[in-house]
N, C-alpha and C positions, 0 to 999 in steps of 0.2 A: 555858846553852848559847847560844854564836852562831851564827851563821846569816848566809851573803854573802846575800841574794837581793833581787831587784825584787819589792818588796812581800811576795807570799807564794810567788811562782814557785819557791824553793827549798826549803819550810818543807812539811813530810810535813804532809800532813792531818791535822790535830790542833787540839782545841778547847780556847781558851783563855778564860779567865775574866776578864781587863780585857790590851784593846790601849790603849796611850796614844803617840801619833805628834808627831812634829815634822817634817813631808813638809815639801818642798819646797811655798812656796807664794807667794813673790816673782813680780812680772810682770815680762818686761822691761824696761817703764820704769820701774816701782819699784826693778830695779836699780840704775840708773844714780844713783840718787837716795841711796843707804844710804850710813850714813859709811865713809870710805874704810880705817875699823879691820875694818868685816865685808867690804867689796870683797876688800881686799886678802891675808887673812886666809882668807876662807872659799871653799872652790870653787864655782864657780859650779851646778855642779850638784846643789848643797845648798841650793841659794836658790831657785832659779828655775824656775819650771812654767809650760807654755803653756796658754793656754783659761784667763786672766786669772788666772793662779796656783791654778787647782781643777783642772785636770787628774790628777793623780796621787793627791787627795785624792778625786776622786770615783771613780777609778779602786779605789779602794782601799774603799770605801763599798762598792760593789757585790759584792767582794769577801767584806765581813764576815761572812755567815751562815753563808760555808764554815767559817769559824776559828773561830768566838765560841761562848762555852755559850752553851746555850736562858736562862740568867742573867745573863748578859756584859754588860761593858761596854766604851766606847770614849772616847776624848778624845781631840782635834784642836786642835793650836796651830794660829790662823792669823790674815790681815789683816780687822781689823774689817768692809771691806768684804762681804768672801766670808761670815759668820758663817751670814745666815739662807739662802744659798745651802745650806750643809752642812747646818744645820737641816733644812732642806725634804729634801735628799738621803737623810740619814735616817731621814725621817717615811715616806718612800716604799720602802724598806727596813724598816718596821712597827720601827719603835726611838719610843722615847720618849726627846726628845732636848732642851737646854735650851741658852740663848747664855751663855758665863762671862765676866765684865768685871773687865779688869784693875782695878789702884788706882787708876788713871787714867780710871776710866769707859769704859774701850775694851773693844768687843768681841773679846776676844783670843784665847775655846776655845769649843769646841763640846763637849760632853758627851753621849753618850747610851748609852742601858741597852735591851736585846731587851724585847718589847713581853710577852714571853710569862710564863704564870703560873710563879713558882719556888717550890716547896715548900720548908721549913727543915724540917730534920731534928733 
């Protein structure tokens, strides 16, 4: 199923067992900066979030304990810089959450799993 909405504003309440996002997480000036194949190519509201490119991402964190199983997980693409910001955001969100580093030794995802005990069946 698709789904138009901002974030989750159109998605029925319903728990999902792994979210994996590519939000928006460019800053302004980072824009101006990206080769001119993703400028020109990609809309700009695919790229670009205010509140240093975590806007939408944190927006979205706060978010997750409506949607995610009591087992869920989540991953986050985003710029090396933001990495332990999003860490932090889901520690405080009780996730147990980890930085993923590209081939390039860059902090590129954020990963993390609900804090809570899941039984297997």
């Amino acid at each position: 199923n698709f789904v138009h909405s901002d974030l989750f504003s159109a998605v029925e309440i319903q728990k999902f067992d792994v979210i994996a996002a590519n939000l928006p997480y460019v800053t302004e000036e980072e824009y101006w900066l990206l080769d001119s194949e993703v400028r020109n190519y990609e809309p700009k509201m695919a790229l670009v979030a205010p509140d240093a490119g975590l806007e939408i991402i944190l927006r979205a964190i706060e978010q997750l304990p409506e949607y995610l199983s009591d087992c869920g997980a989540v991953i986050f693409e985003l710029s090396p810089p933001q990495a332990e910001t999003v860490r932090s955001a889901l520690s405080r969100q009780n996730f147990r959450s980890e930085i993923i580093y590209d081939l390039c030794n860059r902090a590129r995802f954020v990963a993390g799993e609900r804090n809570n005990v899941c039984v297997q069946a």
